[in-house]
N, C-alpha and C positions, 0 to 999 in steps of 0.2 A: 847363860841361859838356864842355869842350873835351879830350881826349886820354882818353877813359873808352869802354871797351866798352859798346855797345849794351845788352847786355844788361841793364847797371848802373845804365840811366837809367831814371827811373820818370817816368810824364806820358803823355799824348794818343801813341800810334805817328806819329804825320805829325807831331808838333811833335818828337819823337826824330830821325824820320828827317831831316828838315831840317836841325835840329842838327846831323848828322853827317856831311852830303853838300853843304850849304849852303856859296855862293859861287862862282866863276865855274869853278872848273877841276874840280872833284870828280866832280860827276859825270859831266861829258865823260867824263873819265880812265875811270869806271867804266863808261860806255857802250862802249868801247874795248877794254874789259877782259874784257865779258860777251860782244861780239860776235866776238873770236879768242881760241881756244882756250889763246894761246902768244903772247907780245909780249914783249921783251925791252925794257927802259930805251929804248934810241937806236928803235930800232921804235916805242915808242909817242912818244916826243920828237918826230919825224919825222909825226908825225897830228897834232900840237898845236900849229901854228903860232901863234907868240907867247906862249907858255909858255917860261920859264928851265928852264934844269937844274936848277937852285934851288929854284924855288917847286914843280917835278914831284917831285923829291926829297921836299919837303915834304907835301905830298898825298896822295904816296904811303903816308908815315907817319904822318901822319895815319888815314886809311882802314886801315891794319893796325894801327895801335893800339884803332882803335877795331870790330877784329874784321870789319871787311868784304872785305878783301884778306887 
């Protein structure tokens, strides 16, 4: 189910949602995302202590492939 718009997954809404926010950094990120307006990449880097540029990169693409960013 991995890289597919919300929209596109059929099943339970909480077993979707999990799917797509599921594992250590997503939702942080998104928690970050919903509470300032405006965060730019090194701005929100700089709130994620112990996060790569990498793996934020990654997450982030994630969560916009899958329509929530």
């Amino acid at each position: 189910m991995k890289n597919r718009h919300y929209r596109d997954i059929p099943g339970c809404p909480v077993e979707v949602a999990l799917d797509l926010i599921g594992g250590r950094w997503k939702g942080v990120v998104l928690h970050h995302l919903l509470e300032n307006d405006y965060l730019r990449f090194n701005e929100l880097h700089r709130r994620l202590p112990g996060i790569s540029q990498r793996l934020l990169t990654k997450q982030l693409r994630d969560l916009e492939e899958s329509g929530l960013v």
